[in-house]
C-alpha positions as CSV (number, residue, x, y, z in Angstrom):
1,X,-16.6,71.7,39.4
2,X,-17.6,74.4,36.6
3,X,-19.6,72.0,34.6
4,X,-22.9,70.5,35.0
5,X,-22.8,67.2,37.3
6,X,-22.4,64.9,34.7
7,X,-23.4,61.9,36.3
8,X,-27.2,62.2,37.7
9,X,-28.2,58.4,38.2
10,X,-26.3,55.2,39.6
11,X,-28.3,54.0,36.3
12,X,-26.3,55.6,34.1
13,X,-24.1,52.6,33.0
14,X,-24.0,49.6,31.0
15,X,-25.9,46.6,32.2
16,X,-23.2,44.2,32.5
17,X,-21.7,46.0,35.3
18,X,-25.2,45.0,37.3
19,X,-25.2,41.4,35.9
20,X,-21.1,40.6,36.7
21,X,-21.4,42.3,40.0
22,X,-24.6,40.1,41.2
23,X,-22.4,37.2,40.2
24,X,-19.7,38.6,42.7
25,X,-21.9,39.4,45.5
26,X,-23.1,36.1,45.6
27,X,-19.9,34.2,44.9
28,X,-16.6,36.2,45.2
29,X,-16.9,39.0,47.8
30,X,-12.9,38.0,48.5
31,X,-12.1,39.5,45.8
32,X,-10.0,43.1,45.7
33,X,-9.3,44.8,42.3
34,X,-6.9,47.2,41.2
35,X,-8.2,49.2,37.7
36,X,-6.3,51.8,35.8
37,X,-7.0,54.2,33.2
38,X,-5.1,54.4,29.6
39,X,-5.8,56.6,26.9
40,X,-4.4,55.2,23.3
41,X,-5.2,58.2,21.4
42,X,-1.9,60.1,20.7
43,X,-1.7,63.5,21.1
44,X,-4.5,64.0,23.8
45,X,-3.8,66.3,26.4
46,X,-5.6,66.5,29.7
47,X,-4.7,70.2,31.1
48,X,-4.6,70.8,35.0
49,X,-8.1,72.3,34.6
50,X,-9.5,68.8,33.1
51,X,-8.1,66.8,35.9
52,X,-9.6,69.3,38.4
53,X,-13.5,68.8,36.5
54,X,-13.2,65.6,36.9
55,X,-11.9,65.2,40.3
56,X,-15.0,67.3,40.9
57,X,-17.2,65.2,38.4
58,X,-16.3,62.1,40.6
59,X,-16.7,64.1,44.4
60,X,-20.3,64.8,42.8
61,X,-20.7,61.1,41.8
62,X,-20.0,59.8,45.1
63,X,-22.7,61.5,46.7
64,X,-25.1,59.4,44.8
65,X,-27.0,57.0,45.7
66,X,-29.9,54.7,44.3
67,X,-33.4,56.0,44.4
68,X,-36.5,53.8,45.3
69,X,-37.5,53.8,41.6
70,X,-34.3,53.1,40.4
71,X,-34.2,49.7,42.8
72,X,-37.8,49.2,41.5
73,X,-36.9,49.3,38.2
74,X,-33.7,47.1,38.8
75,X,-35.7,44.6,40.4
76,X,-37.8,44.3,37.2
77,X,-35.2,42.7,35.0
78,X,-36.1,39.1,35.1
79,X,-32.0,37.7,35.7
80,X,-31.4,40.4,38.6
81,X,-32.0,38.7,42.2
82,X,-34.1,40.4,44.7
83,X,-31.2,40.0,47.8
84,X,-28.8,42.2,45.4
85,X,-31.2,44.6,44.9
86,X,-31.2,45.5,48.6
87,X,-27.3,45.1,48.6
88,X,-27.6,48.2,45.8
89,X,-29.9,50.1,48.6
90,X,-27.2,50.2,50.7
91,X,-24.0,50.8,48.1
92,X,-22.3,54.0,47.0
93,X,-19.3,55.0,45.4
94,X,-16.7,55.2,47.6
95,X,-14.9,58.5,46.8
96,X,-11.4,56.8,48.4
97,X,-11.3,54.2,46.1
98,X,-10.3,56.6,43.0
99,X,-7.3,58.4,42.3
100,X,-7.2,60.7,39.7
101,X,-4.1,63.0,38.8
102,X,-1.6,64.4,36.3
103,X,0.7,62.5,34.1
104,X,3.7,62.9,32.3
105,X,3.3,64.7,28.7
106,X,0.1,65.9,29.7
107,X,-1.6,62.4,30.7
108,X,-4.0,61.3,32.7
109,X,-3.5,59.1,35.5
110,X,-6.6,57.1,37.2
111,X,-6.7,53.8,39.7
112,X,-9.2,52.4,40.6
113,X,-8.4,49.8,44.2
114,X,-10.9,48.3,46.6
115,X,-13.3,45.3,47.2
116,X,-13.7,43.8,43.5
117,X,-17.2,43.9,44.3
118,X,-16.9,47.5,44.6
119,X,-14.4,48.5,42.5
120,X,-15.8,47.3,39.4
121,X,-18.5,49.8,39.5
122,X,-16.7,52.6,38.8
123,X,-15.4,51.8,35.3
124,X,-18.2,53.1,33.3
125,X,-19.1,56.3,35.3
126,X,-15.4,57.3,35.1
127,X,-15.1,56.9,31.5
128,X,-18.6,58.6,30.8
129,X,-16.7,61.3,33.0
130,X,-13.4,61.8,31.1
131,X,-14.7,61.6,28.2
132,X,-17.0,64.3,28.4
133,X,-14.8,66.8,29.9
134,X,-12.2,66.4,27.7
135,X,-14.2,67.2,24.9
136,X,-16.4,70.1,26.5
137,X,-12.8,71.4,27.4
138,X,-11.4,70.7,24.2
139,X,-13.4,71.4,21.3
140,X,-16.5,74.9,20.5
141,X,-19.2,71.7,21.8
142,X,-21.8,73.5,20.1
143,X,-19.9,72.8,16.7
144,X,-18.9,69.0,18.2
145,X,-22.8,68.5,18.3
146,X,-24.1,69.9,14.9
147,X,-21.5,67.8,13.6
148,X,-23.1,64.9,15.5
149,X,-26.9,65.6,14.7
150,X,-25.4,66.0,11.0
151,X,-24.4,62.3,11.5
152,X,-27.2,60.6,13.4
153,X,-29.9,62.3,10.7
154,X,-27.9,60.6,7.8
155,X,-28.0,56.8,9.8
156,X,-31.7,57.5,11.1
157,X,-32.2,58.3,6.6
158,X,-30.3,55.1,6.3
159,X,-31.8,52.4,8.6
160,X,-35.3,53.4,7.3
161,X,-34.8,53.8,3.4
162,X,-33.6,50.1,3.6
163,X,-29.7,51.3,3.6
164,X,-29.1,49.4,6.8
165,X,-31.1,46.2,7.2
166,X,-29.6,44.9,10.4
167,X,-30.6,45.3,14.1
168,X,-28.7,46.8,16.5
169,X,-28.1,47.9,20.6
170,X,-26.7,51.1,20.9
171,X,-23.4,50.8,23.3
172,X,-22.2,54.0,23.7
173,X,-21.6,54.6,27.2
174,X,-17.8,54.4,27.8
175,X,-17.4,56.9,24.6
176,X,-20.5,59.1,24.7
177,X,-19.9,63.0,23.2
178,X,-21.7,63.7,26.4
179,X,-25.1,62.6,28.8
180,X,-27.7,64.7,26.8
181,X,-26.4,63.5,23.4
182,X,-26.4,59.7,24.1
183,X,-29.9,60.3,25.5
184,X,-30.7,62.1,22.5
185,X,-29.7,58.9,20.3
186,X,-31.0,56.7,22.0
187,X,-34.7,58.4,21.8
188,X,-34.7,59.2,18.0
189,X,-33.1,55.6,17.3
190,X,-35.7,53.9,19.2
191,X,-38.7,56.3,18.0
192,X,-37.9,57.1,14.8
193,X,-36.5,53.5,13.6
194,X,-37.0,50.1,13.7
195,X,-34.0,48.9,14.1
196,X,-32.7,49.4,17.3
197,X,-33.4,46.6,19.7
198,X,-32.2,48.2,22.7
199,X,-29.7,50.0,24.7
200,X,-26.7,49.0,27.0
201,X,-27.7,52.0,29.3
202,X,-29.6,51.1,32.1
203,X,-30.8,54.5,32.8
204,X,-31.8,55.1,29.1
205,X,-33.5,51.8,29.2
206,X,-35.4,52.7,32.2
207,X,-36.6,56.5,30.8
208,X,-37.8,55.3,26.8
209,X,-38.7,51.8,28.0
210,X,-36.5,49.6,25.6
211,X,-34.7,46.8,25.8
212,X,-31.4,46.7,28.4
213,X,-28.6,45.1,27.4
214,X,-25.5,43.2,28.2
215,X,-24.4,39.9,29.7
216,X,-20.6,40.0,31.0
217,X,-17.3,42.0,29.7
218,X,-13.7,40.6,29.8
219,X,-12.8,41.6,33.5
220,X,-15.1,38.7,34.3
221,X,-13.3,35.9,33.2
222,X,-9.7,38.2,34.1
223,X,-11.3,38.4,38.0
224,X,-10.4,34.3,38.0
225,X,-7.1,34.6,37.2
226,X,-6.3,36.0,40.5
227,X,-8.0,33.1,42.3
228,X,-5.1,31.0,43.2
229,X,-7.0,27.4,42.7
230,X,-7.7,28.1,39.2
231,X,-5.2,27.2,36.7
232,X,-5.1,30.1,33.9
233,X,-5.7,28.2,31.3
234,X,-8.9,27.0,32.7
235,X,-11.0,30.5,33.6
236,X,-13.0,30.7,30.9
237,X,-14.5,27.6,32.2
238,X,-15.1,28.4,35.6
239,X,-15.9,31.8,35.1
240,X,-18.8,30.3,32.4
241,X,-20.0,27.6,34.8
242,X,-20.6,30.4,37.6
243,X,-22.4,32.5,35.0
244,X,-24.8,29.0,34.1
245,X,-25.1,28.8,38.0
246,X,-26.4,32.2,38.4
247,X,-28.6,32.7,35.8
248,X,-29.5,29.1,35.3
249,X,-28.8,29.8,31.3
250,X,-31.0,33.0,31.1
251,X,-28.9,36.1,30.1
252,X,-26.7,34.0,28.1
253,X,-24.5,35.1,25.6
254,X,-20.3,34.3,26.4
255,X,-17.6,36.7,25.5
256,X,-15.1,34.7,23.4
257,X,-11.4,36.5,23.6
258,X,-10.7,37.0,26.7
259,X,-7.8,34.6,26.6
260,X,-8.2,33.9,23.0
261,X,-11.4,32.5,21.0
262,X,-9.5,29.1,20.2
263,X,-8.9,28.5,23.9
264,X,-12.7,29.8,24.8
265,X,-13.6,27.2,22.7
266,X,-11.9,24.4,24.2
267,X,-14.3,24.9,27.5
268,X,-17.2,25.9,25.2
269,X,-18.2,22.1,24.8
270,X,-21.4,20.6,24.3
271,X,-23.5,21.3,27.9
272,X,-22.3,24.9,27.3
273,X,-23.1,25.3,23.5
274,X,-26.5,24.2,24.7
275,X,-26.7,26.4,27.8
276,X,-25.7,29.8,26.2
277,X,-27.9,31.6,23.7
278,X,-24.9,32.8,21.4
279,X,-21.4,34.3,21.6
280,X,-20.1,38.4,21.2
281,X,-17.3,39.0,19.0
282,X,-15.0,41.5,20.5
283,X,-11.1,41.2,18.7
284,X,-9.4,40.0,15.8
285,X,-11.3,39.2,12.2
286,X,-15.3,39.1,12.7
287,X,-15.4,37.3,9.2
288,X,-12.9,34.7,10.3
289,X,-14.3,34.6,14.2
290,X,-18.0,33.8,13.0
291,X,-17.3,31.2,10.5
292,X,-15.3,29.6,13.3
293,X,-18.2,29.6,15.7
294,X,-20.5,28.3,12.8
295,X,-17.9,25.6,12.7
296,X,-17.9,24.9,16.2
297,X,-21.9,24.4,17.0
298,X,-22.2,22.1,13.8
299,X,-19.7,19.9,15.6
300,X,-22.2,19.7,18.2
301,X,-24.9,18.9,15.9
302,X,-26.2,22.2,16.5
303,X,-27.9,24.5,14.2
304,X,-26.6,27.7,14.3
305,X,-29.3,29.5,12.9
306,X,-31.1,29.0,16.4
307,X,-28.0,30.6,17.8
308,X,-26.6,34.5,18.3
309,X,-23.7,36.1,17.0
310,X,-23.1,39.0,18.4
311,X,-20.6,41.9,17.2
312,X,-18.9,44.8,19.4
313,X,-16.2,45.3,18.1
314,X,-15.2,49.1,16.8
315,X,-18.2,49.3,14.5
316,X,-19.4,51.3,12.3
317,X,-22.5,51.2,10.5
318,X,-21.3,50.3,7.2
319,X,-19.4,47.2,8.5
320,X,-22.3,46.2,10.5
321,X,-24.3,45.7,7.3
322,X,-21.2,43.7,5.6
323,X,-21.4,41.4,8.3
324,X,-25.1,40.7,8.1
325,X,-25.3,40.3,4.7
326,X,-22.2,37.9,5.2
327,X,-24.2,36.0,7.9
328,X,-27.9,36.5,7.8
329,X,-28.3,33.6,6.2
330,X,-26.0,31.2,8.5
331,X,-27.1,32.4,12.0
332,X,-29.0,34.9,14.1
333,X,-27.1,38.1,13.8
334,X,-27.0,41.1,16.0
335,X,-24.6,44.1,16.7
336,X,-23.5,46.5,19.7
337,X,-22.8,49.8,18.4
338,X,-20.8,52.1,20.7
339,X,-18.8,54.6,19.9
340,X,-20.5,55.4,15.7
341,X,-23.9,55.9,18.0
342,X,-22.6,58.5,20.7
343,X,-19.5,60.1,19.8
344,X,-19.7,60.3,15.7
345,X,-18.5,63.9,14.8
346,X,-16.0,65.8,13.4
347,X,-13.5,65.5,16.0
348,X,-11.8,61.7,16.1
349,X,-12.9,59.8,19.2
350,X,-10.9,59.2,22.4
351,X,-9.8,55.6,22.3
352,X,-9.7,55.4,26.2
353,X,-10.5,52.1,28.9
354,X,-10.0,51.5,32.3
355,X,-8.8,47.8,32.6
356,X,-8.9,45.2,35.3
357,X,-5.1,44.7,35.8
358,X,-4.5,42.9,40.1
359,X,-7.2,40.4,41.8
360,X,-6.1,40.2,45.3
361,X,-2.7,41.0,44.2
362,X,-2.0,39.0,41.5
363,X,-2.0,40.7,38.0
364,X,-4.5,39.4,35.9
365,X,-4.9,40.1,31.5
366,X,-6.5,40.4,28.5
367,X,-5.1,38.5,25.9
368,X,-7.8,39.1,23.5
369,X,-7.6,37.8,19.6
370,X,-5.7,41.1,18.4
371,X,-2.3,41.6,19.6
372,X,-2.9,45.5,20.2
373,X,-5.6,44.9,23.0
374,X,-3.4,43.0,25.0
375,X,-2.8,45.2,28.5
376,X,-1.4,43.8,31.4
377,X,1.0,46.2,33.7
378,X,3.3,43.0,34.5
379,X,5.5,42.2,30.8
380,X,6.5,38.5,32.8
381,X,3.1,37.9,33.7
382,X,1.5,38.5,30.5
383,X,4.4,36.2,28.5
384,X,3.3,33.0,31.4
385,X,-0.1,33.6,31.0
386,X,0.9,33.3,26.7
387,X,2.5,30.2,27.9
388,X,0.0,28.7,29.7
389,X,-2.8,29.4,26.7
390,X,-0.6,28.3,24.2
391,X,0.4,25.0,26.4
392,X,-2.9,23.6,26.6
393,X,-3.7,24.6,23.3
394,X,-0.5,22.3,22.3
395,X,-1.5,19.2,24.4
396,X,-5.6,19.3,23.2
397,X,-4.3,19.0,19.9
398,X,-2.1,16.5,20.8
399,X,-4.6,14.1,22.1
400,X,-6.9,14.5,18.9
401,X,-4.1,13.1,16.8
């Protein structure tokens, strides 16, 4: 490892990684996952030397472990349980569970496979991981970072001359520049604005004493795919109903397109348009996906000014204020900014994930509402779960006719 360790705290991740893995420890410690890495930028090479920094990068992680003020601080979010705190006392990564190597054409190849539980942690610190070398590796960094300072003084000039009007969580783990620079965003944002509510970043959370976070992601509601008493079609439901359960309809904002927002809504019904504070937008049109929420509480006699809509997805600060002058009016409005926060330079981004793709076994997908975040590893499994969606879609509308 020739670089600086790049991850220094169990901390540094997003939220929703704590508040989906509580939910497993107390429900589904059955579950095994399988994870792998995919990078959709074309043209990126990782060279033998990247692969071998982060091999290092992730020895180095899995020497960590949480410290007592980490646990404390953990303990002091209202929706995190005291009996998973003390679980976290006694987890690490487990280096075994990760495999990272070469790929053809100068890829990347990383999996992810143990106790779901487990497994899930290592998402975020592997991302914050690859991305960082690569770019280190890959570009003068001191020219990457002017570029980025250049950027953030510009948004900072905008969100206080009245520019930008909207309010914001920064979400740039998963795509940071680097460790220093995301904690250098997050500080000026949140001392030198008023805009930004928060951060996704546990650790940063902790050090400038904002806001964290996050409620769940899609591998959530994937996870219940692979449980074989749940019909497909029906996991949005049981994965929101063990969310209500756990949290008793704190920390509630539901992720829509997991498996589509028209079939989200189908099992979003009355009890849980009451129980969950508001919904995140993360695939296909925002303009056409919020109007359809707006649609859907008024059916339920509910006001959606008293609820959130929250957007994540690929933003940038210029369609964030679109969308809040489009909405401000109509409902509470709020937006996760990831990559425009931390990774905004002159170089493009890396357009990388690491995806829940086997529970137990089974493969499991993302549907999504745009056709080009669809990933699933098994072609027949991702047409029968299209089936499925699209069958009780059919027969709901059948019965309202």
């Amino acid at each position: 490892m020739k670089l600086e360790p790049i991850i220094i705290s169990l901390l540094d991740t997003d939220l929703y990684k704590f508040n989906m893995d509580q939910v497993i420890f107390h429900k589904h410690t059955d579950l095994c996952g399988q994870y792998y890495f995919k990078c959709r930028s074309k043209g990126a090479v990782f060279t033998p030397e990247m692969i071998e920094e982060i091999n290092g990068q992730i020895d180095h992680l899995c020497t960590l472990s949480f410290r007592e003020e980490e646990l404390d601080y953990l303990r002091s979010i209202r929706f995190i349980k005291n009996d998973y705190v003390e679980f976290l006392r006694l987890w690490h990564p487990i280096r075994s569970y990760v495999k990272a190597e070469a790929a053809e054409n100068g890829g990347l190849s990383v999996v992810v496979d143990g106790p779901l539980f487990s497994a899930m942690q290592f998402e975020i610190y592997l991302l914050e991981i690859i991305n960082e070398v690569y770019f280190r590796m890959t570009y003068d960094y001191d020219e990457l970072l002017a570029s980025a300072k250049e950027r953030l003084d510009a948004k900072i000039k905008a969100l206080n001359d009245g520019t930008y009007t909207f309010h914001f969580a920064e979400f740039g783990c998963r795509r940071r520049l680097s460790r220093e620079w995301q904690d250098t965003v997050v500080r000026r944002f949140v001392s030198e604005t008023k805009n930004c509510v928060g951060t996704s970043n546990v650790y940063l959370a902790m050090k400038y004493n904002v806001t964290p976070i996050g409620t769940y992601a899609h591998e959530f509601v994937q996870m219940y795919q692979g449980i074989d008493s749940i019909p497909l079609a029906y996991t949005n439901r049981y994965a929101m109903q063990d969310w209500y359960d756990e949290y008793d309809g704190d920390n509630g904002t539901a992720l829509t397109d997991t498996i589509t927002t028209d079939l989200f809504l189908l099992d979003f019904n009355r009890s849980m348009v009451n129980n969950y504070t508001g919904v995140r937008h993360d695939s296909g049109d925002p303009y056409e996906w919020g109007e359809k929420i707006i649609a859907h509480y008024e059916k339920y006699g509910v006001d959606p000014k008293t609820k959130l809509l929250l957007f994540s997805d690929s933003l940038d600060f210029d369609r964030a204020q679109k969308l809040y002058e489009h909405f401000c009016g109509k409902t509470k409005v709020s937006f996760g900014i990831g990559t425009f926060c931390t990774n905004d330079t002159k170089a493009e981004a890396l357009n990388i994930v690491i995806k829940l793709q086997y529970v137990n076994g089974r493969p499991v997908a993302k549907l999504s509402d745009s056709e080009g975040k669809a990933m699933c590893r098994d072609d027949d499994y991702l047409e029968y779960l299209r089936r499925s969606v699209e069958f009780r879609l059919h027969r709901e509308a059948e019965k309202r006719r």
